[in-house]
C-alpha positions as CSV (number, residue, x, y, z in Angstrom):
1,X,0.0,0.0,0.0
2,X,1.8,3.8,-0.8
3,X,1.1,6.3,1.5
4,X,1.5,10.0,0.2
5,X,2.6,12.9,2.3
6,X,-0.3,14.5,4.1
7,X,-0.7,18.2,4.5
8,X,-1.8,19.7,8.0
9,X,-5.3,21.2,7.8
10,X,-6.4,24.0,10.2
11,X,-10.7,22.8,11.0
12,X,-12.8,25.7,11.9
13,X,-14.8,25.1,14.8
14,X,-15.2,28.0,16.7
15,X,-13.6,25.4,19.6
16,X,-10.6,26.3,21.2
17,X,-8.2,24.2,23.7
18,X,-7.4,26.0,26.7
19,X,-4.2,27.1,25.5
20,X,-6.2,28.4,22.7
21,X,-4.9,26.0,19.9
22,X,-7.1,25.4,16.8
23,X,-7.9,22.2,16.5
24,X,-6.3,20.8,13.6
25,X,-6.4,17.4,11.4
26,X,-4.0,15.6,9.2
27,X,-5.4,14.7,5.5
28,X,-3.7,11.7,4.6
29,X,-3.9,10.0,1.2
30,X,-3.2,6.2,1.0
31,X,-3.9,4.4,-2.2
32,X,-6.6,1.6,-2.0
33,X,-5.3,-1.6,-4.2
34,X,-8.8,-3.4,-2.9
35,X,-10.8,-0.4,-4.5
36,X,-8.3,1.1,-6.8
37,X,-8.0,4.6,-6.1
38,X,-6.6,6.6,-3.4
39,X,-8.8,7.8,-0.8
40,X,-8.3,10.8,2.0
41,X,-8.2,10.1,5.3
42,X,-9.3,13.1,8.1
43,X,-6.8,11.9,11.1
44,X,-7.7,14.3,14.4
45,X,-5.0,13.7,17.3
46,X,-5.1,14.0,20.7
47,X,-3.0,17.0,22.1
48,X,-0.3,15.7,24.0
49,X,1.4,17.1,27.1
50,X,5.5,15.8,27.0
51,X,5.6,15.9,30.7
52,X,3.8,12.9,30.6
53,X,4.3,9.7,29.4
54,X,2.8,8.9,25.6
55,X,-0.5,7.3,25.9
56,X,-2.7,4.9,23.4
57,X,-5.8,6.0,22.3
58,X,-9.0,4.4,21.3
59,X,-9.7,5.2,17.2
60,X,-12.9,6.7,16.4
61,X,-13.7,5.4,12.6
62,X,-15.7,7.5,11.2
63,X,-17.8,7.5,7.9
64,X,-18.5,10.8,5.5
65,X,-15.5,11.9,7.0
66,X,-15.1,15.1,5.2
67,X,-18.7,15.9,6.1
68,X,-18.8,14.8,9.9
69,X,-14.7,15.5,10.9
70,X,-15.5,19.2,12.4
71,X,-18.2,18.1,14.6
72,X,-17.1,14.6,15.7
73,X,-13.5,16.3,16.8
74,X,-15.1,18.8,18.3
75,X,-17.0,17.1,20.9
76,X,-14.2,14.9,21.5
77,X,-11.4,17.5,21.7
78,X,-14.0,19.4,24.2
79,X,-15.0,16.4,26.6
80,X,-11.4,14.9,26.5
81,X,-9.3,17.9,26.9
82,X,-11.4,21.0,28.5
83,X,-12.9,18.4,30.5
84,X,-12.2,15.2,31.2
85,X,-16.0,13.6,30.9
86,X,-14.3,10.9,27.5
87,X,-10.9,9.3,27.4
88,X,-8.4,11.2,24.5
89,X,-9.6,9.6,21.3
90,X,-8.4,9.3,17.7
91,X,-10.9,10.5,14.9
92,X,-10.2,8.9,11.5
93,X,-12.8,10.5,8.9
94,X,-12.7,8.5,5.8
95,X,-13.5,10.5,2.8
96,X,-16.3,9.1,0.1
97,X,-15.3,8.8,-3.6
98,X,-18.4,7.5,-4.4
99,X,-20.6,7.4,-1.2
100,X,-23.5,5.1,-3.0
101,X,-21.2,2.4,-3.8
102,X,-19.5,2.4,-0.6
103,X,-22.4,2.5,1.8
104,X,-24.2,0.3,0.7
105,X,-24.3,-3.6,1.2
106,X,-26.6,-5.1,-1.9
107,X,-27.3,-3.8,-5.5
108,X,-30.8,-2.6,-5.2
109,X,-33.2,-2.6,-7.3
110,X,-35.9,-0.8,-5.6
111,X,-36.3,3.0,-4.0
112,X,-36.8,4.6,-0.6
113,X,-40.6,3.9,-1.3
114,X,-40.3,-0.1,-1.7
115,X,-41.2,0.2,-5.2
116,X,-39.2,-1.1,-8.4
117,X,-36.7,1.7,-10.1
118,X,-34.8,-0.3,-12.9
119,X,-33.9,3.5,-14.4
120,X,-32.0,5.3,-11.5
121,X,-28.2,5.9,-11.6
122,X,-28.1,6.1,-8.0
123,X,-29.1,2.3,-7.5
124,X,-26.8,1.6,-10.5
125,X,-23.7,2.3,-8.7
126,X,-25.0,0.4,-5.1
127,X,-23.5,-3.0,-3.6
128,X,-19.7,-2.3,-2.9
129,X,-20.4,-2.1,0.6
130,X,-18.6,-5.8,0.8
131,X,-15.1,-4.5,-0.8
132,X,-15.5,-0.9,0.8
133,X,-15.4,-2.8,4.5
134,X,-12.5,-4.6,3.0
135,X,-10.8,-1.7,2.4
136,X,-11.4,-0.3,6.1
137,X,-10.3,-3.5,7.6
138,X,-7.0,-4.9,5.6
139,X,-5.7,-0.9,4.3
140,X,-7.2,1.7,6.7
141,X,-7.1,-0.1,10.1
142,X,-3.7,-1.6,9.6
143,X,-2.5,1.9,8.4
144,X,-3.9,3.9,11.5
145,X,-2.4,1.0,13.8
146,X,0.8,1.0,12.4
147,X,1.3,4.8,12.5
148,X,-0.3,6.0,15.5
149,X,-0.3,4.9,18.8
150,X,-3.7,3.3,19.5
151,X,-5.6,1.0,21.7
152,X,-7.4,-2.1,21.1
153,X,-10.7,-0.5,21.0
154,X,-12.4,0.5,17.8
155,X,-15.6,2.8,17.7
156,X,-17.3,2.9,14.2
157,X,-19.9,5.6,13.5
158,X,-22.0,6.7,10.1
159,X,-25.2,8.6,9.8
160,X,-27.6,7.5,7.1
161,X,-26.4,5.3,4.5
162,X,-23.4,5.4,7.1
163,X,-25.1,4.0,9.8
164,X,-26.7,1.1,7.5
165,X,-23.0,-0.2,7.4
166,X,-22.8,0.0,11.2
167,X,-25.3,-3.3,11.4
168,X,-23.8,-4.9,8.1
169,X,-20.8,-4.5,10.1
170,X,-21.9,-5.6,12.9
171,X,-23.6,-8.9,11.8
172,X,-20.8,-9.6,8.7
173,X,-17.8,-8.7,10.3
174,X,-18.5,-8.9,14.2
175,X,-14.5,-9.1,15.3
176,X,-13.7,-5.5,13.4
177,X,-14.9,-3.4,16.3
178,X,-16.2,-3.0,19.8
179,X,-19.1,-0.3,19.6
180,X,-21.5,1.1,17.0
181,X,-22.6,4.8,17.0
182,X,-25.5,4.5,13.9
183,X,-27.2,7.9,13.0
184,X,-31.0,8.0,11.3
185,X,-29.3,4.4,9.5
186,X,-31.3,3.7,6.2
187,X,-32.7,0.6,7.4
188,X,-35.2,0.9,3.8
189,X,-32.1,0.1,1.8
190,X,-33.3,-2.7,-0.4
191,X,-36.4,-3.3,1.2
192,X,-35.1,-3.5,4.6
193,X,-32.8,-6.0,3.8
194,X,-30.5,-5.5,7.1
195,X,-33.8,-5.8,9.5
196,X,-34.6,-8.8,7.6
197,X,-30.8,-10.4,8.1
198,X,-31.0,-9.1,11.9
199,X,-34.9,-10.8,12.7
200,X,-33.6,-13.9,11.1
201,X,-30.5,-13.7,13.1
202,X,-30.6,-16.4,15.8
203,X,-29.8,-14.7,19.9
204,X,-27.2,-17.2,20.2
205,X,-25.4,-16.2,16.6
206,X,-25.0,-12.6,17.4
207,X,-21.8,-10.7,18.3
208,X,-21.0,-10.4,22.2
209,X,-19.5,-7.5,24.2
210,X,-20.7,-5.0,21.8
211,X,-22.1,-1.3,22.4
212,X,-24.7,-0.3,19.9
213,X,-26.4,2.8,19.7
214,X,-28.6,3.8,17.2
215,X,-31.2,6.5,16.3
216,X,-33.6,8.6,14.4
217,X,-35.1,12.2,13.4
218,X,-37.6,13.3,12.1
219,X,-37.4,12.0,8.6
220,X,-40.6,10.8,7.9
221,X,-42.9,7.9,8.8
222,X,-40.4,5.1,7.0
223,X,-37.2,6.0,8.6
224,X,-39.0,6.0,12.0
225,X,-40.9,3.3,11.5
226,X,-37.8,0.9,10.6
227,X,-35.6,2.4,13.5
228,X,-39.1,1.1,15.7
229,X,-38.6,-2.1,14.2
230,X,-35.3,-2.3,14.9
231,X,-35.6,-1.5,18.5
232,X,-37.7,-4.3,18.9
233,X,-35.4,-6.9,17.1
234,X,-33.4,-5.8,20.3
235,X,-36.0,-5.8,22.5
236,X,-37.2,-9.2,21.6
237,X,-34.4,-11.7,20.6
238,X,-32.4,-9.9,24.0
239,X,-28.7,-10.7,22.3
240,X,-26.5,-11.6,25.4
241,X,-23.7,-9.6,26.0
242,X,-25.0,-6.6,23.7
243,X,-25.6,-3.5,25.7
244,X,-28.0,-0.8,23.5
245,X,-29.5,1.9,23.4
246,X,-31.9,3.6,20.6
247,X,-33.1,7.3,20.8
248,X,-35.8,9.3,18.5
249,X,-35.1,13.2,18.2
250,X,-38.7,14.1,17.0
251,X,-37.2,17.9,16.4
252,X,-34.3,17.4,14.9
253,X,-33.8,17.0,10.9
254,X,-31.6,13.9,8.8
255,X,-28.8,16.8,8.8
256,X,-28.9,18.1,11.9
257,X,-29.8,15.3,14.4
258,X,-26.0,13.7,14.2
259,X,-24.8,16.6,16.6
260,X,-27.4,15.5,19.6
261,X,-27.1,11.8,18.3
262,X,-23.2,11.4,18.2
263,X,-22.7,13.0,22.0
264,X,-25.8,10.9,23.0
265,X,-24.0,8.1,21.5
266,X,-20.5,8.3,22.6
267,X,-21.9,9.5,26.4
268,X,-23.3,5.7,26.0
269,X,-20.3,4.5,25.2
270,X,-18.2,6.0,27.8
271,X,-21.0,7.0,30.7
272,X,-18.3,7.0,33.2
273,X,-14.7,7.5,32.5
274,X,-13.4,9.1,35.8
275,X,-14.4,8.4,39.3
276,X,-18.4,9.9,39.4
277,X,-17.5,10.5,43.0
278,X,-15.2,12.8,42.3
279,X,-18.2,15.0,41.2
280,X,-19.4,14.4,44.6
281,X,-17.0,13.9,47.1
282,X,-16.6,16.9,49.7
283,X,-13.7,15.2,51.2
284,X,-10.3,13.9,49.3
285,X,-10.8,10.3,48.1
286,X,-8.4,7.6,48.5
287,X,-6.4,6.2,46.3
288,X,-8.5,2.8,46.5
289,X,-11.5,4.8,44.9
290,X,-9.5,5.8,41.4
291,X,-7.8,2.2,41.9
292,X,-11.4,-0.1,41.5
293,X,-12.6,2.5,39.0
294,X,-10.2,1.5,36.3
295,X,-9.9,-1.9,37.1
296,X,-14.0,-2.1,36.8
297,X,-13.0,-0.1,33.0
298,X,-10.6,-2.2,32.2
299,X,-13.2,-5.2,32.9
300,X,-15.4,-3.0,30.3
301,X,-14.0,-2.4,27.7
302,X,-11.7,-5.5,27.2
303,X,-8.1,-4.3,27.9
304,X,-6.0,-3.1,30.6
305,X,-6.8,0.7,31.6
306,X,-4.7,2.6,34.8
307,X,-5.2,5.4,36.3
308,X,-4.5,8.6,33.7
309,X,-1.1,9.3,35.3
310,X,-1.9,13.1,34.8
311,X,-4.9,12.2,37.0
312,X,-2.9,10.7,39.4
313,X,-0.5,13.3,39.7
314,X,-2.5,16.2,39.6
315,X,-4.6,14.7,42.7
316,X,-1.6,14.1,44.5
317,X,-0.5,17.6,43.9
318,X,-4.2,19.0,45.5
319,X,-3.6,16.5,48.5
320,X,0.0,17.8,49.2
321,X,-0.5,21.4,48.6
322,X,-3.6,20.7,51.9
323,X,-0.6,19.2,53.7
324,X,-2.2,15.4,53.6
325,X,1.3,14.2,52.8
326,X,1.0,10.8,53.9
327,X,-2.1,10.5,51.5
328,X,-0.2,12.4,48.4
329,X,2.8,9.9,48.5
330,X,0.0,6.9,48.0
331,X,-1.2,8.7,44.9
332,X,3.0,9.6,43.7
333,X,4.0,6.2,44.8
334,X,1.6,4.5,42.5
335,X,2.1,6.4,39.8
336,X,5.9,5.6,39.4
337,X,4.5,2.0,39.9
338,X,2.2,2.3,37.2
339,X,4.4,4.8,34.5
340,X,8.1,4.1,35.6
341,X,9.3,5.3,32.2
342,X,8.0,8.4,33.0
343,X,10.6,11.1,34.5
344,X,7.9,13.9,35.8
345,X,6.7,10.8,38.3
346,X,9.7,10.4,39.8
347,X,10.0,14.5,40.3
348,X,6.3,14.7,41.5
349,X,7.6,11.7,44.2
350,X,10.3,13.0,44.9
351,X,8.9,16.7,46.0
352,X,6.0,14.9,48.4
353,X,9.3,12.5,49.7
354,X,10.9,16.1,50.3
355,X,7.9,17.5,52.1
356,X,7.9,13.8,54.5
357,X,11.4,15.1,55.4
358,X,12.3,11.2,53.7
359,X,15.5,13.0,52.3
360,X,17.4,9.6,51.3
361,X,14.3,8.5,49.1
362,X,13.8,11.9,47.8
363,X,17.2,12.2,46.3
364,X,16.8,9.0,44.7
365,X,14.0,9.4,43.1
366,X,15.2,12.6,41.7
367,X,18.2,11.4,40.1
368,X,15.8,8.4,38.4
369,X,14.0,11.5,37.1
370,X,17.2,13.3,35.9
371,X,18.3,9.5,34.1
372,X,15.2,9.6,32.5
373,X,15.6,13.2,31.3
374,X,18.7,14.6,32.0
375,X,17.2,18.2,30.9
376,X,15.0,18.2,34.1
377,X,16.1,22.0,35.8
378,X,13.5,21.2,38.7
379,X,15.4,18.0,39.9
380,X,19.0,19.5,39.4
381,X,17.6,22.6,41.6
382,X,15.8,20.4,44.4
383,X,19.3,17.7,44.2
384,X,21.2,21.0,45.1
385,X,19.4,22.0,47.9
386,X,19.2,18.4,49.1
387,X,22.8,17.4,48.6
388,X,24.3,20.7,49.9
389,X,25.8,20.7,53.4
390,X,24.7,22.5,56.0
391,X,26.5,25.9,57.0
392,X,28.3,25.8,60.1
C-alpha cells in the first residue's frame, strides 16, 4: 500500500483548547489496491502534554469523513481535553469517492418507497459495501495502527447510509470493532434488507460484548418506522452480552440530528470514564476509589486501563498542597509503579518525599528523574538543595 505525504489542515470550529490552539487534522492520502484509487483520510490527534508519558488511544472510525470530521472532533477535543468527561480519542474520517457504492451492502433494485426503479443511476452504482469494508479492515485499520499509537478499542460511526453499514458490520464482520454509534441508518435500503438479516438472526449467533447505539429524526414515517422495528429486534431476541441503546429526536432533521445523536452516542459509550464521585465527594478520596474504577474499565472495555497518570499526579499535587502528605505519597507512589518510564513521576515523588522530610528516598527518586531526562532543571535545583551541606 503507498502512503503520500499528508498536508496539515487547520478545521474551523469555533472550539478552542485551553491554551487556545485550533484544532487541527492531518489529510492523509493512501492508495486503495482493494478499490483502486486513493482515498483521503481526516486523522484528528489528541493533544499531547511531554511531561507525561505517551498514551494509546481508542480510534474513532468514522464515515463521511469530510462531512462529519468538524463536529465529531469537536466534541471529542472538548470532553477529553477541557474536560475530562471521555478518554483522549483518535478521529479517522474516511472521505467518500463515491458514497453510493461504498455504503451500501446489496445492488438494489428498488427505492426509498419499496417500489421497483430499474432506471436510477443512483441504484446503478450500489453494492460495494462488501469490498469498501474490506478496504477499512485490511488498508485503513492496519495503516492507522501501524502509525499512531492506538488501543485495542475501535468505535465505528456513520449517519444514514453510514449508519446502514454499522449493522452490516456488525452482523458480517462482528470481530472488526467494539461499539457502533448508527445515526438516522437507512434501514429501507433494499427493502429493509439489514432488518430482515437481523430478525432472522438467531440470539445465540450474534456478536457479544458490543455497544450499539442507534437513532432517528424526524425523517418521515419510513425511517421512523424501521428504527421502531429495529428496536424491537433488540428488544425481543435480548442478544446476550450486547448493551444498547436507541433514541428518536422528534425535532431534529436527517442533517442536523448527528450533533445531539453522536454526544448521546459516545456519552453511551463511555458514561463513566473518571471516578463519578469525584463530582461528589466533599472530602479527598483515597487512592482505593481511582484504583477499583479503572480496574472495573478495564473489565469493560476488554483491555488493561490505569489510572491517567496526569490524573494521578494532579490529585496528588491538590492533596499535598492541603498538607495530607501521607495520602499524596500513596497517589505519587503508585504512579511511578504504574508509569516508571516516565521522568515527571519520579520528580512529582520525589517533591511529596521532600515534604515527608524522607531526604534519602527523595534524592533518589530525583536522580531516576534526571536518568530519565537529563534536561530536568526542577530536579538539578531540588538535588542541590538536598545534597548541599549544612553551613556551620
Amino acid at each position: 500500500m503507498k502512503i503520500f505525504l499528508a498536508a496539515l489542515i487547520l478545521i474551523s470550529l469555533n472550539t478552542h483548547a485551553q491554551k487556545g490552539k485550533v484544532i487541527s487534522a492531518e489529510i492523509v492520502t493512501i492508495h486503495s489496491d482493494i478499490l483502486n484509487e486513493d482515498r483521503k483520510l481526516y486523522i484528528y490527534k489528541p493533544t499531547e502534554n511531554t511531561i507525561y508519558s505517551p498514551s494509546t488511544y481508542p480510534v474513532i472510525y468514522l464515515l463521511d469523513g469530510a462531512a462529519h470530521i468538524n463536529m465529531v472532533a469537536g466534541q471529542i477535543h472538548f470532553l477529553s481535553e477541557s474536560y475530562p468527561v471521555l478518554p483522549r480519542m483518535i478521529v479517522v474520517g474516511i472521505a467518500n469517492t463515491n458514497r453510493t457504492r461504498d455504503l451500501t451492502p446489496t445492488n438494489a433494485r428498488t427505492g426509498y418507497d419499496g417500489k421497483p426503479d430499474s432506471t436510477s443511476v443512483y441504484l446503478k452504482w450500489s453494492g460495494g459495501g462488501e469490498k469498501f469494508m474490506s478496504f477499512v479492515e485490511n488498508e485503513v485499520i492496519p495503516y492507522v495502527e501501524e502509525n499512531y499509537r492506538t488501543a485495542p478499542y475501535r468505535i465505528f460511526t456513520g449517519h444514514s447510509l453510514g449508519g446502514l453499514m454499522m449493522f452490516y458490520s456488525m452482523l458480517h464482520n462482528p470481530e472488526l470493532f467494539n461499539a457502533y454509534i448508527a445515526i438516522s441508518p437507512s434501514l429501507w435500503w433494499d427493502n429493509q434488507w439489514i432488518l430482515k438479516q437481523m430478525s432472522g438472526l438467531p440470539p445465540k449467533d450474534m456478536a457479544r460484548d458490543k455497544i450499539v447505539f442507534f437513532s432517528d429524526g424526524n425523517e418521515g414515517s419510513q425511517f421512523h418506522k424501521d428504527a421502531l422495528t429495529m428496536d424491537s429486534i433488540f428488544r425481543k431476541k435480548n442478544f446476550k452480552g450486547i448493551k444498547y441503546e436507541y433514541k428518536y429526536y422528534p425535532d431534529e432533521s436527517h442533517i442536523a440530528e448527528p450533533v445531539k445523536a453522536f454526544y448521546d452516542g459516545i456519552r453511551f459509550v463511555y458514561p463513566h470514564w473518571y471516578p463519578p464521585e469525584m463530582d461528589t465527594s466533599m472530602v479527598p478520596l483515597p487512592y482505593k476509589v481511582f484504583e477499583k474504577h479503572y480496574k472495573e474499565l478495564s473489565r469493560l472495555y476488554g483491555y488493561e486501563i490505569k489510572p491517567p497518570e496526569e490524573v494521578i499526579n494532579s490529585y496528588g499535587y491538590s492533596l499535598l498542597d492541603e498538607k495530607r502528605i501521607e495520602e499524596a505519597l500513596i497517589f505519587f507512589e503508585r504512579n511511578v509503579d504504574n508509569y516508571p518510564e516516565s521522568y515527571n513521576v519520579y520528580d512529582s515523588y520525589g517533591e511529596a518525599l521532600m515534604e515527608s522530610g524522607k531526604k534519602d528516598e527523595a534524592i533518589a527518586s530525583y536522580k531516576k528523574s534526571l536518568e530519565l531526562n537529563p534536561n530536568n532543571e526542577n530536579a538539578k535545583e531540588k538535588l542541590k538543595i538536598l545534597q548541599a551541606k549544612p553551613k556551620n
